[in-house]
DRENDO-1510 file (C-alpha; in Angstrom, 1 decimal, always signed):
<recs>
REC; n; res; u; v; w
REC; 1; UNK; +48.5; +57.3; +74.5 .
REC; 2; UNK; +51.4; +57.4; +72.1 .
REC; 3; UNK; +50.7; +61.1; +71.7 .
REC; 4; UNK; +50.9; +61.7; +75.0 .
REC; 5; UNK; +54.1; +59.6; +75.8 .
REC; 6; UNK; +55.3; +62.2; +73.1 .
REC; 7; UNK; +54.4; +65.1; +74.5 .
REC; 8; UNK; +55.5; +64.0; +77.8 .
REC; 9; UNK; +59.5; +63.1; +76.0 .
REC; 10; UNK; +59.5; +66.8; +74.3 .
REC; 11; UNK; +58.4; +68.6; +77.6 .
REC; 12; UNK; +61.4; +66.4; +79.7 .
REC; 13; UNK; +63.4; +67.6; +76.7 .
REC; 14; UNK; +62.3; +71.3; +77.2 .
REC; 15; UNK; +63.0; +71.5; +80.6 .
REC; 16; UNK; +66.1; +69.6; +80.9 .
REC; 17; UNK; +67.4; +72.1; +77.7 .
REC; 18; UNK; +65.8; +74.8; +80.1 .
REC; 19; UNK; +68.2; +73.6; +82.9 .
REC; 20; UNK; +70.9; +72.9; +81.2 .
REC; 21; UNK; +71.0; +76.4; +79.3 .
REC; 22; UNK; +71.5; +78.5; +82.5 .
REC; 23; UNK; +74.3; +76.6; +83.7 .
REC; 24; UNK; +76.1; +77.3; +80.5 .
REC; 25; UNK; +75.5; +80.8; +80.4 .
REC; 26; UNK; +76.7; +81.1; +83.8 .
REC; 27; UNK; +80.1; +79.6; +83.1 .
REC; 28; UNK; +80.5; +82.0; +80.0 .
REC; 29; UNK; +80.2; +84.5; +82.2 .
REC; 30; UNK; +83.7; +86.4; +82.6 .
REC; 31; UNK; +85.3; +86.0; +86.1 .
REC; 32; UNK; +85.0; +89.4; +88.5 .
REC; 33; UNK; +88.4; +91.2; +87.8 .
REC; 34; UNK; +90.3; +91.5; +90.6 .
REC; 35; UNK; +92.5; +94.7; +91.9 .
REC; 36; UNK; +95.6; +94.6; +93.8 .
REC; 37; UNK; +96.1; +97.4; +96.4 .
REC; 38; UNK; +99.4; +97.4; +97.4 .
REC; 39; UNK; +100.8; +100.1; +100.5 .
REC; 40; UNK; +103.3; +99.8; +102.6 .
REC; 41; UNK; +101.1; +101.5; +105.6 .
REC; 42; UNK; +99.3; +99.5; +108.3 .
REC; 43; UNK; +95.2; +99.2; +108.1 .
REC; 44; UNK; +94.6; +102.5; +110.3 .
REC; 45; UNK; +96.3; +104.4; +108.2 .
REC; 46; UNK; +94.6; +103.8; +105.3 .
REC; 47; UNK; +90.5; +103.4; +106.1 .
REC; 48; UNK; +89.5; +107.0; +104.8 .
REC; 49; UNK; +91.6; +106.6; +102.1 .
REC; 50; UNK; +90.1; +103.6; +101.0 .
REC; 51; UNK; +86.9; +104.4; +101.2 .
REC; 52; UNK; +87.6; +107.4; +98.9 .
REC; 53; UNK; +89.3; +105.0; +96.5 .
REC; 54; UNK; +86.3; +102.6; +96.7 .
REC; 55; UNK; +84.6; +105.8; +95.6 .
REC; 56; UNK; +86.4; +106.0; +92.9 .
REC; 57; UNK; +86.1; +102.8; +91.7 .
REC; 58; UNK; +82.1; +103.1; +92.4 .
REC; 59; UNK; +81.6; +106.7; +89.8 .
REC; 60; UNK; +82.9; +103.9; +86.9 .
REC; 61; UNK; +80.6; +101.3; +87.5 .
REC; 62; UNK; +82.6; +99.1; +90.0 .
REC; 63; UNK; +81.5; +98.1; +93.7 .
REC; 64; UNK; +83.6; +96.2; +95.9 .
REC; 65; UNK; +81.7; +92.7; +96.2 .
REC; 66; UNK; +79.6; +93.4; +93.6 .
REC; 67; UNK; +81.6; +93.7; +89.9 .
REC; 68; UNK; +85.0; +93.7; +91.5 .
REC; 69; UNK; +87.1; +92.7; +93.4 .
REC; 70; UNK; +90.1; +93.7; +95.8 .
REC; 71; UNK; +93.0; +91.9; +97.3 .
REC; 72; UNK; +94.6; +94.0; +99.6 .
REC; 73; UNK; +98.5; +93.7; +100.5 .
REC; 74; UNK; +99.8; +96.3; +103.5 .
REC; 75; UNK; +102.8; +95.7; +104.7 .
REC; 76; UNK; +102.3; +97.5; +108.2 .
REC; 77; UNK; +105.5; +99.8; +108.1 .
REC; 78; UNK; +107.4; +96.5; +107.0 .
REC; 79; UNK; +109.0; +97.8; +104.1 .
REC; 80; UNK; +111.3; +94.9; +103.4 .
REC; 81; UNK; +108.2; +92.7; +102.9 .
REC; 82; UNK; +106.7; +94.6; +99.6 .
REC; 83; UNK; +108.8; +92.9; +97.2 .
REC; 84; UNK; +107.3; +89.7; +98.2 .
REC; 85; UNK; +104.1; +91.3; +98.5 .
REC; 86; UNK; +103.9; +92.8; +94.9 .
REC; 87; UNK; +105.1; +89.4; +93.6 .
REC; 88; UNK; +101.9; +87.5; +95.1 .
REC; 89; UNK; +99.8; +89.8; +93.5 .
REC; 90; UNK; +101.6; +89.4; +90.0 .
REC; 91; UNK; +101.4; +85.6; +90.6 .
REC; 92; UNK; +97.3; +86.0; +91.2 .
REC; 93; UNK; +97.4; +88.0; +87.9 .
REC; 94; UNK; +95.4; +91.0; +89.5 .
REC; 95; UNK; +93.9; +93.3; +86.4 .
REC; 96; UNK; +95.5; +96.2; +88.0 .
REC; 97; UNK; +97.6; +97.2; +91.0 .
REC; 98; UNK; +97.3; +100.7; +92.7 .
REC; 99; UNK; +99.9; +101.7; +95.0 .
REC; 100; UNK; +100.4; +105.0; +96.9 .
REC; 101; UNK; +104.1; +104.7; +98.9 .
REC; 102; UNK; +107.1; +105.3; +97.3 .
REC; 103; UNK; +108.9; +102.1; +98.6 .
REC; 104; UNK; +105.1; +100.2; +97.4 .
REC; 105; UNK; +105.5; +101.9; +93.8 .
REC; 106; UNK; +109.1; +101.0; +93.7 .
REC; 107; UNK; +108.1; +97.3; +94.3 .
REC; 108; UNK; +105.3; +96.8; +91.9 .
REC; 109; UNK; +107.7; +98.4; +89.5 .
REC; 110; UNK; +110.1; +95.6; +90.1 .
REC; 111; UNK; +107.9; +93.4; +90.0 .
REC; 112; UNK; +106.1; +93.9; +86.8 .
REC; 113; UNK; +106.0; +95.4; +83.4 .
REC; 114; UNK; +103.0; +94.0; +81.8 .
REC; 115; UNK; +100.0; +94.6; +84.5 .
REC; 116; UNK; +98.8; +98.2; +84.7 .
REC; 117; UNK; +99.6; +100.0; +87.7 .
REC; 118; UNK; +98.2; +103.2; +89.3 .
REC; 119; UNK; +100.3; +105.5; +91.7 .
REC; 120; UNK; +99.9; +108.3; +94.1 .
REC; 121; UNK; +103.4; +109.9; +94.6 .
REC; 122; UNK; +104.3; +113.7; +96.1 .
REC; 123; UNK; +107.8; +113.9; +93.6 .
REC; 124; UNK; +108.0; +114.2; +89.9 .
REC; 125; UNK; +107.2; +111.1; +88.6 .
REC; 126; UNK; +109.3; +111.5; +85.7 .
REC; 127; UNK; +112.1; +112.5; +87.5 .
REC; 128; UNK; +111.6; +109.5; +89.4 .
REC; 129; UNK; +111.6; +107.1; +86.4 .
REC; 130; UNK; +107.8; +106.1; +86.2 .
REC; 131; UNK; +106.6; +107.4; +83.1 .
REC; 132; UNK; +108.3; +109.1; +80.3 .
REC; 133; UNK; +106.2; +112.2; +80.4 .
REC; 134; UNK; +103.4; +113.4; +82.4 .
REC; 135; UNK; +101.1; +113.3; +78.9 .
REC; 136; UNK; +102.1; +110.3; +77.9 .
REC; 137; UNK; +103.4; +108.0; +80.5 .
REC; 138; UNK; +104.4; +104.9; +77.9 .
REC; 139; UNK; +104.8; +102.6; +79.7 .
REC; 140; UNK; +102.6; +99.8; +82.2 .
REC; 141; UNK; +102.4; +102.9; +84.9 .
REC; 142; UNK; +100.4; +106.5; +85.6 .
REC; 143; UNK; +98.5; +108.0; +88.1 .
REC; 144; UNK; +98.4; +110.6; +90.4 .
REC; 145; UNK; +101.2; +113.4; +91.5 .
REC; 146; UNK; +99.9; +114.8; +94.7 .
REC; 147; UNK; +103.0; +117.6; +94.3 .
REC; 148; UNK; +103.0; +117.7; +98.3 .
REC; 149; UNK; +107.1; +117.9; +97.8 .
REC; 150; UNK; +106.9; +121.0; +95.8 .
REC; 151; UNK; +104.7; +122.7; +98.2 .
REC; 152; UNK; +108.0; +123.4; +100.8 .
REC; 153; UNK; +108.3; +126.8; +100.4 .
REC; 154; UNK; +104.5; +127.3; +100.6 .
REC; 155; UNK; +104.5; +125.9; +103.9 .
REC; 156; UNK; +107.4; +127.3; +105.1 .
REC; 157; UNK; +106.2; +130.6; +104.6 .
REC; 158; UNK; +102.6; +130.0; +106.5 .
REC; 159; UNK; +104.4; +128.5; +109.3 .
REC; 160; UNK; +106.7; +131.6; +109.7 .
REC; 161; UNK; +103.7; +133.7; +109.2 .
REC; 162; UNK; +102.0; +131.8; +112.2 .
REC; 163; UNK; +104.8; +131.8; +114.3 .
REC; 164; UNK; +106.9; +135.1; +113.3 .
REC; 165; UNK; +108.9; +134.9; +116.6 .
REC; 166; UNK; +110.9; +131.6; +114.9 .
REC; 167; UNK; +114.2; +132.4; +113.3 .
REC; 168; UNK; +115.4; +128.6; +114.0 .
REC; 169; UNK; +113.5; +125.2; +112.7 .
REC; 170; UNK; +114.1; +122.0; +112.7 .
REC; 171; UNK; +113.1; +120.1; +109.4 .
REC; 172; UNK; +112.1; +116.7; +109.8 .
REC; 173; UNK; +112.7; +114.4; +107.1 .
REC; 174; UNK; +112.6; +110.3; +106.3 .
REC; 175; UNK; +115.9; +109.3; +105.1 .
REC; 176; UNK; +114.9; +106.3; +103.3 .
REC; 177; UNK; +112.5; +108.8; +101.4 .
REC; 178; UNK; +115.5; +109.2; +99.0 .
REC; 179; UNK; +113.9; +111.5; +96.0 .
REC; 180; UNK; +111.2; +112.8; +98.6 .
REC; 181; UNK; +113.9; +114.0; +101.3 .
REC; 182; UNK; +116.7; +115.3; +98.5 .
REC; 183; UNK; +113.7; +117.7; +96.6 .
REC; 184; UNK; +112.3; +118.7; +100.4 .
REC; 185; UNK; +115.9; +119.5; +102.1 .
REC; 186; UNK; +116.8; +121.5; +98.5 .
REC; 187; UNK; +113.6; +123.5; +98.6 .
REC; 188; UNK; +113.4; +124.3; +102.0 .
REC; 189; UNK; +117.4; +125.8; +102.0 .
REC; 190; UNK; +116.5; +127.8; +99.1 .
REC; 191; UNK; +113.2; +129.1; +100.9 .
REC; 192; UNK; +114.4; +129.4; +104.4 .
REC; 193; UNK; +117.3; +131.9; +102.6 .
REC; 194; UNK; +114.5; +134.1; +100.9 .
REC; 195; UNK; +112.3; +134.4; +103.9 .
REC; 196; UNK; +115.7; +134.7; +106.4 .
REC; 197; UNK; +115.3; +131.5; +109.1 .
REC; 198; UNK; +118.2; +129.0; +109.7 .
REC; 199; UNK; +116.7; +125.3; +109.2 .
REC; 200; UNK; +118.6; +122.0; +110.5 .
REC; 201; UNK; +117.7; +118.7; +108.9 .
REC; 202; UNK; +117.0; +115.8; +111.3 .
REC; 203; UNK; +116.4; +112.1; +110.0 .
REC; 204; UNK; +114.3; +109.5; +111.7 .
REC; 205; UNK; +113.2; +105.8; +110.0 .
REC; 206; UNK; +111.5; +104.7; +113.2 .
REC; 207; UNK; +109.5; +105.3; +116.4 .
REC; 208; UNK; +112.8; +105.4; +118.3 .
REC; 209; UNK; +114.7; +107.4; +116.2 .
REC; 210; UNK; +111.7; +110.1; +116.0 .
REC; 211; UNK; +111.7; +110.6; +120.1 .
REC; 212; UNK; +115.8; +110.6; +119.5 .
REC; 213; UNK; +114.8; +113.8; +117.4 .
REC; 214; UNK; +112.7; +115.4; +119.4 .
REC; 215; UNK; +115.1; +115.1; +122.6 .
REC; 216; UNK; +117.9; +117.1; +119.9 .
REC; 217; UNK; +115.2; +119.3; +119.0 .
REC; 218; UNK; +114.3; +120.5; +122.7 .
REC; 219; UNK; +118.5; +120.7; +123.5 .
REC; 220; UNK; +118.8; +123.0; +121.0 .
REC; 221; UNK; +115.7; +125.1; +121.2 .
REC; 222; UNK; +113.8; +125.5; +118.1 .
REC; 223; UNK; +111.5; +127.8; +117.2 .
REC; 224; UNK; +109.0; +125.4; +115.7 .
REC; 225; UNK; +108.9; +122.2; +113.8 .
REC; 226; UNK; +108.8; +121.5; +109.7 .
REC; 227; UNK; +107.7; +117.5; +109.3 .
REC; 228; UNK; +108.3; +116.6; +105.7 .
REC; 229; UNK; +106.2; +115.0; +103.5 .
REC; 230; UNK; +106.5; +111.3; +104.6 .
REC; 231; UNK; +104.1; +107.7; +104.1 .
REC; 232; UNK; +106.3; +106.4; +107.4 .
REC; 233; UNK; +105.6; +109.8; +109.5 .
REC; 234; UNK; +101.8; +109.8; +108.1 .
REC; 235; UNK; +101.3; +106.5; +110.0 .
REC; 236; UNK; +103.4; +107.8; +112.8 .
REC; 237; UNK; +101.4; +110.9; +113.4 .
REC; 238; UNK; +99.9; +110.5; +116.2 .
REC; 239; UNK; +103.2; +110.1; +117.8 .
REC; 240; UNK; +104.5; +112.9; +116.0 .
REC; 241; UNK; +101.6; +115.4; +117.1 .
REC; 242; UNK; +102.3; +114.2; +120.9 .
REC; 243; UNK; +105.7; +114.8; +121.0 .
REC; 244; UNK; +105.4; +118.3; +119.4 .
REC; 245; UNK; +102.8; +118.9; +122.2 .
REC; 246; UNK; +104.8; +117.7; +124.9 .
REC; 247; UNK; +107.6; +119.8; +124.1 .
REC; 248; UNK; +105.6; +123.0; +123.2 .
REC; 249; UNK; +106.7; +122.9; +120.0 .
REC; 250; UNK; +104.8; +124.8; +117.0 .
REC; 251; UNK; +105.0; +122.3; +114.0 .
REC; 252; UNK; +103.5; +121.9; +110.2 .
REC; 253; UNK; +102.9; +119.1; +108.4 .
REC; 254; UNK; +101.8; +117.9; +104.7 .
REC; 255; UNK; +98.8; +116.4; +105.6 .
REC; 256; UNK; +94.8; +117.5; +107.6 .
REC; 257; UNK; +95.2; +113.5; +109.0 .
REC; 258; UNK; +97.9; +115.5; +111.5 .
REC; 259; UNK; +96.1; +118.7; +112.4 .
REC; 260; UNK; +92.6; +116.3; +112.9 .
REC; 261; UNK; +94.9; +113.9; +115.2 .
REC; 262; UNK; +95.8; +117.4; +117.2 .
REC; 263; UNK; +99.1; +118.9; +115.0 .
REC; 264; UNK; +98.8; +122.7; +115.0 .
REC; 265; UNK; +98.7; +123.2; +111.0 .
REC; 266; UNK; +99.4; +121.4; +107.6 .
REC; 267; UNK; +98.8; +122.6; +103.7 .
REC; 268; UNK; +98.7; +120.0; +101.8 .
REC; 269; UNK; +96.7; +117.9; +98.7 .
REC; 270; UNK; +93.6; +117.0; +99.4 .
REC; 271; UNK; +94.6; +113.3; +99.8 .
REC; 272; UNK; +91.4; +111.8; +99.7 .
REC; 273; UNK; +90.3; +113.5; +96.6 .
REC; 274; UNK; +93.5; +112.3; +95.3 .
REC; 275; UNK; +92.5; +108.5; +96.1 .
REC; 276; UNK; +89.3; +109.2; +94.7 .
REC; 277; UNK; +91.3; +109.7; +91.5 .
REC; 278; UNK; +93.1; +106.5; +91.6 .
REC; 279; UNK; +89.7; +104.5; +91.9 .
REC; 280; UNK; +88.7; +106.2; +88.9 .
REC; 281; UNK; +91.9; +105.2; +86.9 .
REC; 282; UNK; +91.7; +101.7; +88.3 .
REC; 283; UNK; +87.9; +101.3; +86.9 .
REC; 284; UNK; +89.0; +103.0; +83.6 .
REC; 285; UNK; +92.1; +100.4; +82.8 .
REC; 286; UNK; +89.5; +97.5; +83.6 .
REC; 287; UNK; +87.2; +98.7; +81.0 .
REC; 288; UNK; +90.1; +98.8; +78.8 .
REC; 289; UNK; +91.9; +101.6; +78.9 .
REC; 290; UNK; +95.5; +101.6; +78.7 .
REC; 291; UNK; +98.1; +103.2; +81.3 .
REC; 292; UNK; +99.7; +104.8; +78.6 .
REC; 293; UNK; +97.1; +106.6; +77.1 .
REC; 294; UNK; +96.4; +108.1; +80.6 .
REC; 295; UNK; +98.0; +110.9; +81.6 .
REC; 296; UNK; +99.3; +111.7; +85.4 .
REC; 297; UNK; +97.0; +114.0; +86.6 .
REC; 298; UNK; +98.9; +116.5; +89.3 .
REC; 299; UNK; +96.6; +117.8; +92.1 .
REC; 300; UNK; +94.9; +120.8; +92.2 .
REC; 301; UNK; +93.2; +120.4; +95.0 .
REC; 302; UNK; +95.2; +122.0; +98.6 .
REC; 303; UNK; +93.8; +123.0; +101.6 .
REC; 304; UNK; +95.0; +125.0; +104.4 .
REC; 305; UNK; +93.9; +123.7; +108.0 .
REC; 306; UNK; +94.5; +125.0; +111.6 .
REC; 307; UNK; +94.3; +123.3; +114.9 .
REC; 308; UNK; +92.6; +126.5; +116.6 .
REC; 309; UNK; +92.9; +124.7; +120.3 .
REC; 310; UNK; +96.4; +123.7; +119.4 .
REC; 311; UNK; +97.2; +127.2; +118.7 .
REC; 312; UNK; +96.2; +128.4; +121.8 .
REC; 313; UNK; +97.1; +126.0; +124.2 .
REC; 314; UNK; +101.0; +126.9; +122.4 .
REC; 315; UNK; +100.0; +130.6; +123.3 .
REC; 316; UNK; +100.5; +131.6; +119.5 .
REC; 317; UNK; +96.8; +134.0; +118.4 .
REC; 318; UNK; +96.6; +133.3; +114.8 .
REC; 319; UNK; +96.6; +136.0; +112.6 .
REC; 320; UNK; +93.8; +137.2; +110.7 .
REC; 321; UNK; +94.7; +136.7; +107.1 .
REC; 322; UNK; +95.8; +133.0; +108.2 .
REC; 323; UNK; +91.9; +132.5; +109.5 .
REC; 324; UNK; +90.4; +133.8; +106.0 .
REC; 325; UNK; +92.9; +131.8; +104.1 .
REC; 326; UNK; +92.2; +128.8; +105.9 .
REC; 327; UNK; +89.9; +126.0; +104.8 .
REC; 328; UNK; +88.9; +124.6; +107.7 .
REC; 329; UNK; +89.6; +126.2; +111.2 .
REC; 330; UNK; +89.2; +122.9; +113.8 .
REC; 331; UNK; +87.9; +124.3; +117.0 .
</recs>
């Protein structure tokens, strides 16, 4: 009896060790990091690029849900409200913030120096004051240059080449794009002069201020429409596209979102690829990697894409060497 009263103690004892063990192992286990995703864009604007930066995040081992997770801070157009926004993620002590606006980037900036942070920008981030050098950023920031700024003159030319009867555009920019606007209006003057059109600069910060510009645009006449690289314009595109439309009005833009929403043509970064990138740098600084060992990687990736239906319904055939060139002709 005894021996069995024993037996029966050390088995209680085994299982209660056996419960207990599990529990302990569980609370040594590290807590899912967490990633701050911080744009100033409303939630339609972003879905395709978020599923490419989830992407991202997935080719290093991370899933949404899973291993990680991601506390998302858009502040709809509100661009006054980022500041506050970066600041709650810097008080929730996120692993990493990625931003992709340069009014977003500007905040997290503010807001921190000690957690890593991944941008997408379309200037120099140097000359912007991000990193020190592309190869060696040095500081708490890096990320991705998606160059779309420097490609004015590129898409100057293709837009005269698609609409050669043009001598006068109208180049719309974001004024509160400071660095963005500055580089575009510098670039396009000095390419307008080489291929021999006039451009005008108009500014617009809101919906009302871009219809305001598109009333001056059909006083005066032009011959088609340059729409500068812009966050702000990219959520307003569908606006944009509609007033080109409705006043016959051949325009380019930086991004395919515009030429899929029915714009005539853009040239551009492949964006998505771009966010793609970004999920990859995230998952690399949460398995330890430090912002300033990584350089900024500048896009290679740019695609050319038409609006074929566009085109015609603005009576403009396009030429030949604009259809081989193109990556994607939408039909």
């Amino acid at each position: 009896m005894q021996f069995d009263q024993l037996k029966r103690r050390e088995f209680i004892s085994l299982l209660a060790g056996g419960a207990a063990w599990p529990l302990a192992a569980r609370a040594q286990q590290p807590a899912m990091p967490v990633i701050g995703f911080l744009d100033s864009r409303p939630v339609d604007a972003m879905s395709a690029r978020l599923q490419a930066f989830r992407q991202g995040l997935k080719d290093n081992g991370y899933v949404e849900g899973e291993n990680v997770a991601i506390v998302y801070r858009l502040a709809d157009n509100q661009t006054d409200r980022l500041p506050e926004l970066a600041m709650d993620l810097v008080h929730r002590q996120v692993g990493v913030i990625v931003t992709s606006t340069p009014p977003a980037v500007s905040a997290a900036k503010a807001a921190t120096t000690t957690i890593p942070t991944v941008f997408l920008v379309a200037e120099d981030p140097v000359r912007l004051g991000l990193v020190a050098s592309l190869a060696r950023p040095g500081g708490n920031l890096t990320g991705i240059n998606i160059v779309n700024s420097e490609l004015v003159a590129k898409r100057l030319e293709l837009l005269s080449e698609l609409v050669p009867r043009a001598a006068r555009i109208a180049v719309l920019v974001n004024p509160t794009d400071v660095a963005s606007t500055e580089a575009t209006v510098r670039d396009a003057e000095v390419a307008a002069r080489r291929i021999g059109l006039q451009i005008d600069v108009l500014n617009a910060n809101t919906s009302r201020e871009i219809a305001s510009a598109f009333e001056s645009m059909a006083r005066e006449a032009y011959g088609a429409l340059f729409v500068a690289a812009s966050a702000y314009f990219a959520g307003r595109r569908v606006q944009l596209v509609q007033l080109a439309a409705f006043n016959h009005l051949p325009a380019t833009y930086a991004l395919r979102e515009y030429v899929e929403a029915g714009g005539l043509m853009s040239y551009g970064a492949k964006i998505l690829d771009a966010f793609r990138q970004a999920g990859v740098y995230a998952g690399r600084i949460l398995k330890g990697a430090k912002p300033e060992d990584l350089p900024v990687v500048q896009s290679s990736k740019f695609e050319l894409v038409i609006n074929a239906e566009t085109a015609r319904m603005l009576g403009l055939t396009v030429p030949p060497s604009l259809l081989a060139t193109a990556d994607e002709v939408i039909e």
